[in-house]
DRENPA-3360 file (N, C-alpha, C; in nm, 2 decimals, always signed):
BEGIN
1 = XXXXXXXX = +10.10/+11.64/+9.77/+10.03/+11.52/+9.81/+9.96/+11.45/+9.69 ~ +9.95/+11.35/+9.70/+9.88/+11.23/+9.58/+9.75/+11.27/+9.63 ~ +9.62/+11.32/+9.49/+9.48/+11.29/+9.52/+9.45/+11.16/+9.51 ~ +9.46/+11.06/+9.67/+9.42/+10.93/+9.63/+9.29/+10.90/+9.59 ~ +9.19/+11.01/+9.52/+9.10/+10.96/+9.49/+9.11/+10.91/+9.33 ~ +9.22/+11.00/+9.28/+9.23/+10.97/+9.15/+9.31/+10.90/+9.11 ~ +9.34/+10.78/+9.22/+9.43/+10.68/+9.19/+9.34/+10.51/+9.20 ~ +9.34/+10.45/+9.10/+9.22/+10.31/+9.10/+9.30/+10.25/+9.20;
9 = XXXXXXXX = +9.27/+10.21/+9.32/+9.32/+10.09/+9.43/+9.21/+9.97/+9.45 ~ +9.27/+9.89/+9.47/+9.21/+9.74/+9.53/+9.26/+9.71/+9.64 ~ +9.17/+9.64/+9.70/+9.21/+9.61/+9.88/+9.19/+9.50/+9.91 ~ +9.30/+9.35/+9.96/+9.21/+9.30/+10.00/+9.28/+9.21/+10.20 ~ +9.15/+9.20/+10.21/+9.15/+9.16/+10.35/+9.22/+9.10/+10.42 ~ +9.30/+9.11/+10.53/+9.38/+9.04/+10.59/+9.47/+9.09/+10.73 ~ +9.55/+9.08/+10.76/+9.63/+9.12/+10.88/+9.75/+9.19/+10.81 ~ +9.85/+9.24/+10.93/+9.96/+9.35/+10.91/+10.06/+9.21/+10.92;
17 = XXXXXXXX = +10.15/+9.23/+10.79/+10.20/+9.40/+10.78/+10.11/+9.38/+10.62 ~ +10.09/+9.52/+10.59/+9.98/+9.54/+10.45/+10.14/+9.50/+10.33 ~ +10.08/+9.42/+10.23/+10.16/+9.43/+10.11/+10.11/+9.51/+10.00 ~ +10.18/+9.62/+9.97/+10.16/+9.71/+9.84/+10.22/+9.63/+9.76 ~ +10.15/+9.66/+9.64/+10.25/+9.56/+9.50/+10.24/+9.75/+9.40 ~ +10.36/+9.72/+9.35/+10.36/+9.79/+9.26/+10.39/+9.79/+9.14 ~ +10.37/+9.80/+9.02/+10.33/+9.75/+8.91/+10.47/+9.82/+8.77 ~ +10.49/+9.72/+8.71/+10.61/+9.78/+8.62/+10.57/+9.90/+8.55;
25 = XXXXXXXX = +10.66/+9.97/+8.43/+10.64/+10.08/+8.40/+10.52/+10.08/+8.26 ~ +10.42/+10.00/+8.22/+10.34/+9.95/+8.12/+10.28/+9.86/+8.23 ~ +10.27/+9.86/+8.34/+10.14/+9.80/+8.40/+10.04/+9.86/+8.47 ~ +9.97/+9.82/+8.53/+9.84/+9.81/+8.61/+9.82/+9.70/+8.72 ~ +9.66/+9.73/+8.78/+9.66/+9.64/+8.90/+9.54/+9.48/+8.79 ~ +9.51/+9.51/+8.67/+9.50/+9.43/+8.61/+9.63/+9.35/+8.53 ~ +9.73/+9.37/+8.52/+9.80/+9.34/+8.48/+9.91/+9.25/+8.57 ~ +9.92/+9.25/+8.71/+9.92/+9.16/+8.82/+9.86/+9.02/+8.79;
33 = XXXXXXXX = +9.79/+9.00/+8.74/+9.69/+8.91/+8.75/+9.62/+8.85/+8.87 ~ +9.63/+8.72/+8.92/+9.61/+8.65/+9.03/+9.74/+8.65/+9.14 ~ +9.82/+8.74/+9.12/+9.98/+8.74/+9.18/+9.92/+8.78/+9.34 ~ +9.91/+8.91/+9.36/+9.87/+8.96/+9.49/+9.75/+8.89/+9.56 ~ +9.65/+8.88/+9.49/+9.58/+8.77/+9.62/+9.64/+8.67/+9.63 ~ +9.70/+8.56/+9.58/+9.78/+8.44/+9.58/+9.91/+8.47/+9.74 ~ +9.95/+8.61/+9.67/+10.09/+8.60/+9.80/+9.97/+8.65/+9.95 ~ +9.88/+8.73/+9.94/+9.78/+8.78/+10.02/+9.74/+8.60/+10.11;
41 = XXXXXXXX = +9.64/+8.54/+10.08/+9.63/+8.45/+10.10/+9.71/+8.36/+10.15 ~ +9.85/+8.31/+10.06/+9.94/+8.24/+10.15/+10.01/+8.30/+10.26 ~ +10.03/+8.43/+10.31/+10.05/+8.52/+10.45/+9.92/+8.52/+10.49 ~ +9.79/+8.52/+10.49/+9.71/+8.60/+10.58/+9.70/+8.75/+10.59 ~ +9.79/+8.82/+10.49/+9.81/+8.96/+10.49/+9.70/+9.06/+10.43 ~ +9.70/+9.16/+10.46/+9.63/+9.25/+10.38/+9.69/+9.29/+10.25 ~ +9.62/+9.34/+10.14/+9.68/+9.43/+10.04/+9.65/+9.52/+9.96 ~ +9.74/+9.61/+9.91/+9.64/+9.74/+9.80/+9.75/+9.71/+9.71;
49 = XXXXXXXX = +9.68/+9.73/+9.62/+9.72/+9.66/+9.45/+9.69/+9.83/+9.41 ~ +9.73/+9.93/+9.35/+9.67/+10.01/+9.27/+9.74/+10.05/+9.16 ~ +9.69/+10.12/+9.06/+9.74/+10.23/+8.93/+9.81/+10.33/+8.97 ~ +9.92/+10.34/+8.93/+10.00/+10.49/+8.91/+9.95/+10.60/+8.84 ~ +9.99/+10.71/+8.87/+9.87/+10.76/+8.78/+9.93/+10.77/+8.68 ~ +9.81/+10.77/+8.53/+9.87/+10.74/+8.34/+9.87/+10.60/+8.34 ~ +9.80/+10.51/+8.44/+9.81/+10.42/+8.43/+9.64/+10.33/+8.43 ~ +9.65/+10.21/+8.36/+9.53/+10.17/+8.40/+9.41/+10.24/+8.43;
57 = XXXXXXXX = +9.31/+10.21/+8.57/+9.14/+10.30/+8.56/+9.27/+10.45/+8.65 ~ +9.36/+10.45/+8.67/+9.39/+10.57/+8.70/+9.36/+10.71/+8.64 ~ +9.38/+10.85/+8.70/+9.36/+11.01/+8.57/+9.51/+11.00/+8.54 ~ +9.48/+11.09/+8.46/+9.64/+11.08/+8.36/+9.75/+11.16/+8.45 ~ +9.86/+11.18/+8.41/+9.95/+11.25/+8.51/+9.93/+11.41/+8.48 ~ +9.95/+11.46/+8.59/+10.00/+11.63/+8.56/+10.11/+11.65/+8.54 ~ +10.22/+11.57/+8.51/+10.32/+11.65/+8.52/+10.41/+11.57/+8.39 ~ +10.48/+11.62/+8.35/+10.56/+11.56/+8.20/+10.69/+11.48/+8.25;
65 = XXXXXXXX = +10.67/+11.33/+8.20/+10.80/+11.24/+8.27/+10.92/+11.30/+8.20 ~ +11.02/+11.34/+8.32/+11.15/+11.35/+8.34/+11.25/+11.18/+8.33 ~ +11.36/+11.23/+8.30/+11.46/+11.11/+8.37/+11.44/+11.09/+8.50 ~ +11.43/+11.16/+8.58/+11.42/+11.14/+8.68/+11.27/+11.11/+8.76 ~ +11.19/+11.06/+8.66/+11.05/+11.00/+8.66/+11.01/+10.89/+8.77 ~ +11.13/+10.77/+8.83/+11.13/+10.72/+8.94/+11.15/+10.73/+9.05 ~ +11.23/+10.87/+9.06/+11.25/+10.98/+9.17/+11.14/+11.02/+9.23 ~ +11.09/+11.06/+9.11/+10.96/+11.10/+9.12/+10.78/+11.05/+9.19;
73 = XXXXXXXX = +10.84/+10.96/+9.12/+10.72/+10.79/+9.19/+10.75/+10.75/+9.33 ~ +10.87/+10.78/+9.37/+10.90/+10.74/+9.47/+10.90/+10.82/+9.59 ~ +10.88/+10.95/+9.59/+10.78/+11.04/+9.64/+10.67/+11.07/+9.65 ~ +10.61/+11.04/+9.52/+10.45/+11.00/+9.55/+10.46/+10.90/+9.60 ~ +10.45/+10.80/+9.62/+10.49/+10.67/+9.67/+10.48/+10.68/+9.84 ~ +10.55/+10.76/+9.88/+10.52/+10.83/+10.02/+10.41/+10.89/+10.05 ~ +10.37/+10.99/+9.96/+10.25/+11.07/+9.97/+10.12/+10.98/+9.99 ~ +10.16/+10.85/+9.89/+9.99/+10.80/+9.85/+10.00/+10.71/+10.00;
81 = XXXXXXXX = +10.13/+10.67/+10.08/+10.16/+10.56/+10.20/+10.06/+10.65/+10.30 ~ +10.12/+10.78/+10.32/+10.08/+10.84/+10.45/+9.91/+10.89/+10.41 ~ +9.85/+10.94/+10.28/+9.72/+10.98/+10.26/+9.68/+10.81/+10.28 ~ +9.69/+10.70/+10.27/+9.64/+10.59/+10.30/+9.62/+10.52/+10.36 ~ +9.70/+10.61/+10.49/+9.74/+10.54/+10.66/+9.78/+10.44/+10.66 ~ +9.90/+10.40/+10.56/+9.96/+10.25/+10.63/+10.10/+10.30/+10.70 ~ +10.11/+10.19/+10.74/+10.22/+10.22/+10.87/+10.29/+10.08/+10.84 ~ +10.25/+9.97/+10.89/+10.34/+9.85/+10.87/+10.34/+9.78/+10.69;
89 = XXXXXXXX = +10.46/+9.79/+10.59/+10.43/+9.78/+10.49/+10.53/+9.67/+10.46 ~ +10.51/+9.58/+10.35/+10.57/+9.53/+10.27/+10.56/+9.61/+10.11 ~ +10.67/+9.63/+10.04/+10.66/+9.67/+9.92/+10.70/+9.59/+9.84 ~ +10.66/+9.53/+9.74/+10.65/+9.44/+9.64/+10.64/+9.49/+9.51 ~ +10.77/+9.51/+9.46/+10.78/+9.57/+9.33/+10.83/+9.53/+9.19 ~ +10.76/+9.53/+9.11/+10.81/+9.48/+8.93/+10.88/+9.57/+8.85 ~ +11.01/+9.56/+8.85/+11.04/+9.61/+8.73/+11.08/+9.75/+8.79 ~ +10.98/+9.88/+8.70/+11.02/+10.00/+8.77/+10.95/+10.00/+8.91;
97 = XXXXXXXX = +10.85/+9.94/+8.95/+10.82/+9.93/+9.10/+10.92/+9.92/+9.16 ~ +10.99/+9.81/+9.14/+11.10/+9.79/+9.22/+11.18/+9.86/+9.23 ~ +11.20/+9.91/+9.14/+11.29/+10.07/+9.17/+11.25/+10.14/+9.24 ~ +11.11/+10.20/+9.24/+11.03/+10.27/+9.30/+11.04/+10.26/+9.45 ~ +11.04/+10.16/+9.45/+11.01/+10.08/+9.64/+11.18/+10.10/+9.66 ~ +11.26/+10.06/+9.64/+11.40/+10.12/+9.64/+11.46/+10.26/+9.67 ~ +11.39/+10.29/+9.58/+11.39/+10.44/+9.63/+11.34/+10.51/+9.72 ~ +11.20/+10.46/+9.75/+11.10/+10.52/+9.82/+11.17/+10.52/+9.99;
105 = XXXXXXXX = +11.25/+10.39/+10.01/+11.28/+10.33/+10.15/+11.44/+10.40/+10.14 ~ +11.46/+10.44/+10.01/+11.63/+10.55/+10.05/+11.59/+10.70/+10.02 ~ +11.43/+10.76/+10.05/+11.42/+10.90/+10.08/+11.45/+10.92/+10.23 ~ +11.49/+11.03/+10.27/+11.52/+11.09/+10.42/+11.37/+11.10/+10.51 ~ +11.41/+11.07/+10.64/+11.29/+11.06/+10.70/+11.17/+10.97/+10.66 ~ +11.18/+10.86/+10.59/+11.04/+10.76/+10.59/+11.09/+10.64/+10.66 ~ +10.96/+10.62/+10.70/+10.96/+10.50/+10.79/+11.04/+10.39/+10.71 ~ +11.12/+10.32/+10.76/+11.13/+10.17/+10.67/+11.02/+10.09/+10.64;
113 = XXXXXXXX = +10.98/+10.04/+10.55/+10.92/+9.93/+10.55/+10.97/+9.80/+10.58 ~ +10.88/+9.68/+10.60/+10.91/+9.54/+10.67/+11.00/+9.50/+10.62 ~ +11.03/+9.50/+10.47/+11.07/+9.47/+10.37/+11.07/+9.48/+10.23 ~ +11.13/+9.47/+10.15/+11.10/+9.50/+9.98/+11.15/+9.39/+9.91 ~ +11.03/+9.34/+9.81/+11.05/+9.27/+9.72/+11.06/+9.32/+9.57 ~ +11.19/+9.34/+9.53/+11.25/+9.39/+9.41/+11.25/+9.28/+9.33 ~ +11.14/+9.26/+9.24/+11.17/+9.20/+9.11/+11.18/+9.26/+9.00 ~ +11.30/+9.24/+8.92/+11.36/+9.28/+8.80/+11.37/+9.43/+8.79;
121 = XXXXXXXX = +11.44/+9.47/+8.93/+11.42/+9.62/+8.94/+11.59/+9.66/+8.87 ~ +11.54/+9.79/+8.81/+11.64/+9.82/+8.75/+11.74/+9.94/+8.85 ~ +11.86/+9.97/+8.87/+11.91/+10.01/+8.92/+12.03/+10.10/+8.84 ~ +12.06/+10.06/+8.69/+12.11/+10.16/+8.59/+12.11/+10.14/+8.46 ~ +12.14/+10.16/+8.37/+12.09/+10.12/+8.22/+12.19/+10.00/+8.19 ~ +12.18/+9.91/+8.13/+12.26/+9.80/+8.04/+12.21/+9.80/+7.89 ~ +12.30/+9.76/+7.82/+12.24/+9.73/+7.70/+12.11/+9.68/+7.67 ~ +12.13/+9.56/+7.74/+12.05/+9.46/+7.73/+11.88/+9.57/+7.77;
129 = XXXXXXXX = +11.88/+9.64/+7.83/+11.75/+9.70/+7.87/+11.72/+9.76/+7.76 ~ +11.81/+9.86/+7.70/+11.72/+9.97/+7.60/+11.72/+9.81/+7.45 ~ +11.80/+9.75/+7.47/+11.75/+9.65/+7.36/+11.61/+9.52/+7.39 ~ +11.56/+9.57/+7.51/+11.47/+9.50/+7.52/+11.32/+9.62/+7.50 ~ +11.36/+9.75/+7.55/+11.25/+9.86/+7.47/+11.28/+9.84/+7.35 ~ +11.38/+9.83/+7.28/+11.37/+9.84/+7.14/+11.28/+9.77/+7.07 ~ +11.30/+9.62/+7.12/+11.20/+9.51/+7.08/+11.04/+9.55/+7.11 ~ +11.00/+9.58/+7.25/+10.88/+9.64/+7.27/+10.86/+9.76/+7.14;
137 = XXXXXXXX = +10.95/+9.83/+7.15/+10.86/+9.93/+7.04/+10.78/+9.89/+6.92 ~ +10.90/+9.77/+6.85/+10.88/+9.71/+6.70/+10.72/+9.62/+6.75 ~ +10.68/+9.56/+6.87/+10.57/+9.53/+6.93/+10.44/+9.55/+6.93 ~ +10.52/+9.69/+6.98/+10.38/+9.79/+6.98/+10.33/+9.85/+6.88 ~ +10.38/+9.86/+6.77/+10.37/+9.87/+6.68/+10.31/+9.71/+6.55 ~ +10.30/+9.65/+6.62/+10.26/+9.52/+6.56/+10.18/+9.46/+6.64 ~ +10.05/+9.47/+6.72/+9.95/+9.40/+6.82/+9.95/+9.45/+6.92 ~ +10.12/+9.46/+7.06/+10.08/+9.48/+7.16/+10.00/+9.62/+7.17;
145 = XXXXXXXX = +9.99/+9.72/+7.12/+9.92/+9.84/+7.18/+9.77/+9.77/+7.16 ~ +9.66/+9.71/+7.09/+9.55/+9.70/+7.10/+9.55/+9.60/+7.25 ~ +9.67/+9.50/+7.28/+9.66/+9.43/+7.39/+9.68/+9.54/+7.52 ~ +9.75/+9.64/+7.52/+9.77/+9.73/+7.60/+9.66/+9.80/+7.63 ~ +9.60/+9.85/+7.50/+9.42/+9.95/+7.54/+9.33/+9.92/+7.59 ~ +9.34/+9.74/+7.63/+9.24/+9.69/+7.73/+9.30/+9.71/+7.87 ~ +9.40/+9.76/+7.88/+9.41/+9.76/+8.04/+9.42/+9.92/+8.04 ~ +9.48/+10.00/+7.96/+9.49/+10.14/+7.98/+9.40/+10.28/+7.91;
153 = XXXXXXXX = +9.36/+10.22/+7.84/+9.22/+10.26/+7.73/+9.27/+10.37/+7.68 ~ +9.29/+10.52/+7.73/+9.29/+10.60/+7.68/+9.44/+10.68/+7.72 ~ +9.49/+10.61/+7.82/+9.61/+10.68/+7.85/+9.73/+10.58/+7.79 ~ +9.71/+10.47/+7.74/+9.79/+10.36/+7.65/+9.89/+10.45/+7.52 ~ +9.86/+10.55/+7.47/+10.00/+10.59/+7.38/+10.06/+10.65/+7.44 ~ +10.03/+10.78/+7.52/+10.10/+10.85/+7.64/+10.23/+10.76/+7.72 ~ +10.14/+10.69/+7.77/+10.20/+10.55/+7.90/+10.29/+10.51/+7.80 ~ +10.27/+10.46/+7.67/+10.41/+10.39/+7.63/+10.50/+10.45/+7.57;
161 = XXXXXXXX = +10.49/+10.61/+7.50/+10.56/+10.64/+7.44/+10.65/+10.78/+7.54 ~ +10.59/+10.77/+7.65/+10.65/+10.83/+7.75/+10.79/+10.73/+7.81 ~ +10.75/+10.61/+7.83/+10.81/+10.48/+7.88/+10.96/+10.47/+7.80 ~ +10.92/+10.45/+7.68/+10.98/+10.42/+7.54/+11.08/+10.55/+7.54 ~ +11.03/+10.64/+7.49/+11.10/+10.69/+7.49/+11.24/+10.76/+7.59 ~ +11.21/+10.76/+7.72/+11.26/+10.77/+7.83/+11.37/+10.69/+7.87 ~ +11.34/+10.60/+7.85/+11.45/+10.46/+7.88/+11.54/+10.49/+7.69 ~ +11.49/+10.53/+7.57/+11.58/+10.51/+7.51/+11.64/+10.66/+7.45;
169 = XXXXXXXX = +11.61/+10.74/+7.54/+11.70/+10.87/+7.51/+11.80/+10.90/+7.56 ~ +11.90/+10.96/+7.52/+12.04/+10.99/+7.58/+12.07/+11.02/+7.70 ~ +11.93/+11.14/+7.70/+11.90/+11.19/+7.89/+11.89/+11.09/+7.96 ~ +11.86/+10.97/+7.94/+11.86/+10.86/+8.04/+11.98/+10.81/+8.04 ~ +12.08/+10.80/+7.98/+12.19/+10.73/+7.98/+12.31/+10.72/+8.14 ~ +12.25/+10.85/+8.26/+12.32/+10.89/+8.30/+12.21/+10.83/+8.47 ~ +12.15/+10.75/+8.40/+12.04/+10.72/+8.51/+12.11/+10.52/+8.58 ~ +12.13/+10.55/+8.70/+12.22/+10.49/+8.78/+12.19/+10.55/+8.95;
177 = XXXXXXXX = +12.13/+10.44/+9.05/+12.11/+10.44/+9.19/+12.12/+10.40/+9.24 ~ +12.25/+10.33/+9.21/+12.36/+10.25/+9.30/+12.41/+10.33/+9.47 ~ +12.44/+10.48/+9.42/+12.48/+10.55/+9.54/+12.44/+10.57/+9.63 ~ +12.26/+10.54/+9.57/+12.19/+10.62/+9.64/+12.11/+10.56/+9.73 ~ +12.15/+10.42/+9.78/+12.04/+10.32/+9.81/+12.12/+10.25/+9.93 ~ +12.20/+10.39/+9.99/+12.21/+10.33/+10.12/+12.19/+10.30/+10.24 ~ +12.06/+10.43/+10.19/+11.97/+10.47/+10.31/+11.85/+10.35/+10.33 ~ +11.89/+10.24/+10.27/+11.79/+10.13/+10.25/+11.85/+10.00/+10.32;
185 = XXXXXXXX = +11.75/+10.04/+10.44/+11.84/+9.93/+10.58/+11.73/+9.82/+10.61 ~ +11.60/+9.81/+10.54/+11.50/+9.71/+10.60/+11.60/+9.60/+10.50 ~ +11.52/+9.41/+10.48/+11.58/+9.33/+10.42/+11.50/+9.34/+10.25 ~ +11.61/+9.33/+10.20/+11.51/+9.31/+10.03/+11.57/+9.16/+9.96 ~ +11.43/+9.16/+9.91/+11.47/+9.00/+9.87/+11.46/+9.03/+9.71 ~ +11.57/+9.05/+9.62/+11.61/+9.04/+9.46/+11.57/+8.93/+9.42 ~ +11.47/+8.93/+9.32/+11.44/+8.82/+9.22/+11.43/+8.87/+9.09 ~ +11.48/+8.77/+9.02/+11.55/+8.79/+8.90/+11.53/+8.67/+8.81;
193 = XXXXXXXX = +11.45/+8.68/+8.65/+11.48/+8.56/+8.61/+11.61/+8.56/+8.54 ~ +11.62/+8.42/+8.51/+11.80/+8.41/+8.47/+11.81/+8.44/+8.30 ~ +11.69/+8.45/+8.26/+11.64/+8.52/+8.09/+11.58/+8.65/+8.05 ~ +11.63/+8.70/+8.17/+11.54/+8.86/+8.20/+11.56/+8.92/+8.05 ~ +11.46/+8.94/+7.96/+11.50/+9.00/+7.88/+11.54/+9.19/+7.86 ~ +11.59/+9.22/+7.99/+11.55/+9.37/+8.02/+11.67/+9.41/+8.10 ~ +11.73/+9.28/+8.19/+11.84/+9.30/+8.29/+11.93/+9.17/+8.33 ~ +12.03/+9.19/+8.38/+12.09/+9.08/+8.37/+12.13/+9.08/+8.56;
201 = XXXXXXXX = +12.24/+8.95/+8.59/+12.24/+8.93/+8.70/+12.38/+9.02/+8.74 ~ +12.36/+9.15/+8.69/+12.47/+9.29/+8.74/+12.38/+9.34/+8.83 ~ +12.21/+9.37/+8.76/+12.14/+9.47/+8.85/+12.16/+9.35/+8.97 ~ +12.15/+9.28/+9.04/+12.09/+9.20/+9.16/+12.24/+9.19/+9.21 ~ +12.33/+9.21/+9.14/+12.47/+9.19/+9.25/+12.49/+9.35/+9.26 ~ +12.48/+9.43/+9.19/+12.47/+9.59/+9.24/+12.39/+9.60/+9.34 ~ +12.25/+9.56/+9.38/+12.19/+9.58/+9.46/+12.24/+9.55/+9.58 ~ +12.30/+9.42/+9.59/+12.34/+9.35/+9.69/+12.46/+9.46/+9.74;
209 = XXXXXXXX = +12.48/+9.51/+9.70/+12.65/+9.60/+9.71/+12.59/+9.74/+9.75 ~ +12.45/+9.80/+9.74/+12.45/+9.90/+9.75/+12.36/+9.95/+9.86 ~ +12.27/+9.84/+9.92/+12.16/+9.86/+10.02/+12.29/+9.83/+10.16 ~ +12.20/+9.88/+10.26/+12.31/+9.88/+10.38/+12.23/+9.77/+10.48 ~ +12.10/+9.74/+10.45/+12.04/+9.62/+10.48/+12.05/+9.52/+10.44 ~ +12.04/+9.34/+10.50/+12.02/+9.23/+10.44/+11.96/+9.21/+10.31 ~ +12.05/+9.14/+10.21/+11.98/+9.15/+10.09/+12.03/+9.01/+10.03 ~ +11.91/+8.93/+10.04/+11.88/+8.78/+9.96/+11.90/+8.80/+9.78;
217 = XXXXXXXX = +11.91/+8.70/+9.76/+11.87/+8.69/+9.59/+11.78/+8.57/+9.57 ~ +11.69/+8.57/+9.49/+11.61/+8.43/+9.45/+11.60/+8.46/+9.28 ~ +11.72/+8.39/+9.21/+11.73/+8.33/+9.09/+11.63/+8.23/+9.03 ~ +11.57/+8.28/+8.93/+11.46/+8.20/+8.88/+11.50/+8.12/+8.77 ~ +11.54/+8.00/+8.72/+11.58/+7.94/+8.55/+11.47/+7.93/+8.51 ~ +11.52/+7.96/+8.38/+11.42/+7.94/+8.26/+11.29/+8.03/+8.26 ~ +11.36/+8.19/+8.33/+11.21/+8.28/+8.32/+11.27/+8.42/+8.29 ~ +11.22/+8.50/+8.22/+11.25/+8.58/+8.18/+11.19/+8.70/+8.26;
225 = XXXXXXXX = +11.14/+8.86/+8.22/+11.13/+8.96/+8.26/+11.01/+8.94/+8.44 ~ +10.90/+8.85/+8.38/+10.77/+8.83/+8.46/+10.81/+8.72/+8.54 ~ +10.88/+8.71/+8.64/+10.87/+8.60/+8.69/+10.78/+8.55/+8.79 ~ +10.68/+8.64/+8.82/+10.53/+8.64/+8.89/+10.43/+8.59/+8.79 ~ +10.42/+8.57/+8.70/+10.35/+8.54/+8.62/+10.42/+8.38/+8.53 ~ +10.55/+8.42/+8.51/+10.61/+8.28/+8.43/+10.66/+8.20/+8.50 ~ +10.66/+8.22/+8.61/+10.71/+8.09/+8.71/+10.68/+8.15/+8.86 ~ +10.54/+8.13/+8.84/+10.42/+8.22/+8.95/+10.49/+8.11/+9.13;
233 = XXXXXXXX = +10.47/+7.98/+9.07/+10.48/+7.88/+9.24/+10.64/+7.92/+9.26 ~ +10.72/+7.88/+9.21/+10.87/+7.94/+9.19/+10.89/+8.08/+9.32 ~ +10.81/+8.17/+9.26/+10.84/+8.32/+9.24/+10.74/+8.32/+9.41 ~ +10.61/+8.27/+9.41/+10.52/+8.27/+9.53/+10.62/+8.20/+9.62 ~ +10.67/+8.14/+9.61/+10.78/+8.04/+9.73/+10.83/+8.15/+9.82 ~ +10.92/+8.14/+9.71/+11.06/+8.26/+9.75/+10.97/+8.36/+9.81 ~ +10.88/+8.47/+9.79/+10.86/+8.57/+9.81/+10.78/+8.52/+9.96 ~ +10.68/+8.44/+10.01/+10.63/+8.42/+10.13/+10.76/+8.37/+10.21;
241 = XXXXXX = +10.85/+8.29/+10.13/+10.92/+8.20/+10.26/+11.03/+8.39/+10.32 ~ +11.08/+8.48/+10.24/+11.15/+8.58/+10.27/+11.06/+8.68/+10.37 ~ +10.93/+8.67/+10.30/+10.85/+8.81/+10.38/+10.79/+8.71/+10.55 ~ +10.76/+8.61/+10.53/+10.76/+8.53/+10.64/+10.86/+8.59/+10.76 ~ +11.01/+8.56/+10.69/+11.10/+8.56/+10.77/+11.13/+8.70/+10.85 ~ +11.06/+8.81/+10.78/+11.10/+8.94/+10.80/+11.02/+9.00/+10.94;
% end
């Protein structure tokens, strides 16, 4: 089970169904920005924003990331649902979140959730991804890590060189969850910008091919990896007019 005490969460007030946001693989619940109360607010919904743990005000992990690191998440993911008593959920996920929430809704025996919102979730390697860690590395190594130690302070070289390196080692090459995502019957709405520098529009038509539930697409132009952030009214549209519907 997840010690949800040693997990940072944020709550904020509203009605069912609760939306979890979950945060890419170099994020936090600072790193959302004004995203989750904005979707909170335009539903009326409740929400918990929190840190994975190695992440943000989160404790560091116990355990040494595997390839199979989102497998992983996605069983805590369950553990932290049921120690946290939610029951009616939206899952709203970035990047590896979105994987995360993907997975989480194609473990055996869990409730479905209302729905999942997969942005820029990855589903198997492309080029184009370990060429966009590559860029991050040359990054972090040039400014972003002092921009990163304000959101993760002391777990920030861990968190990225765990990240980094994971996504660009061989052991990952074989990482692919297309098969496995058929046990995923609620509706998921894929957003995607059309500049993703991380993925292209294979992951969002694989998706579409591999869940056994309703699955939308909302195409963003002119936005790259963040489209919660780089084309926030865009990205807020789509995501209330889909979870509305659900």
């Amino acid at each position: 089970m997840v010690a949800a005490e040693s997990l940072y969460v944020e709550r904020i007030a509203g009605a069912r169904p609760v939306l979890v946001f979950l945060h890419h693989g170099l994020g936090c619940v600072s790193l959302w920005r004004d995203f989750p109360r904005r979707v909170s607010e335009a539903m009326g919904c409740a929400a918990l924003v929190y840190d994975r743990c190695g992440h943000g005000r989160s404790g560091a992990c116990g355990y040494e990331r595997q390839p199979d690191y989102l497998h992983v998440e996605a069983a805590r993911l369950r553990d932290f649902i049921q120690a946290q008593g939610l029951g009616d959920v939206v899952l709203i996920g970035h990047s590896d979140g979105g994987t995360i929430a993907l997975l989480y809704a194609a473990l055996e025996g869990v409730s479905q959730p209302r729905g999942i919102v997969a942005e820029a979730s990855h589903l198997f390697v492309e080029d184009v991804t370990r060429a966009g860690v590559r860029a991050a590395v040359d990054g972090y190594r040039n400014g972003m890590r002092e921009k990163l130690m304000r959101h993760h302070g002391g777990n920030t070289d861990r968190l990225f060189w765990d990240w980094a390196g994971g996504w660009l080692s061989p052991r990952f090459d074989g990482f692919d969850i297309r098969g496995e995502l058929q046990g995923v019957r609620c509706p998921v709405l894929a957003v995607q910008g059309a500049d993703d520098e991380y993925g292209t529009l294979k992951q969002v038509e694989a998706l579409e091919r591999a869940v056994s539930g309703p699955c939308e697409r909302a195409m963003i132009p002119a936005c790259g990896h963040e489209p919660h952030l780089q084309a926030q009214g865009a990205t807020l549209d789509a995501v209330t007019r889909a979870v509305l519907g659900w």
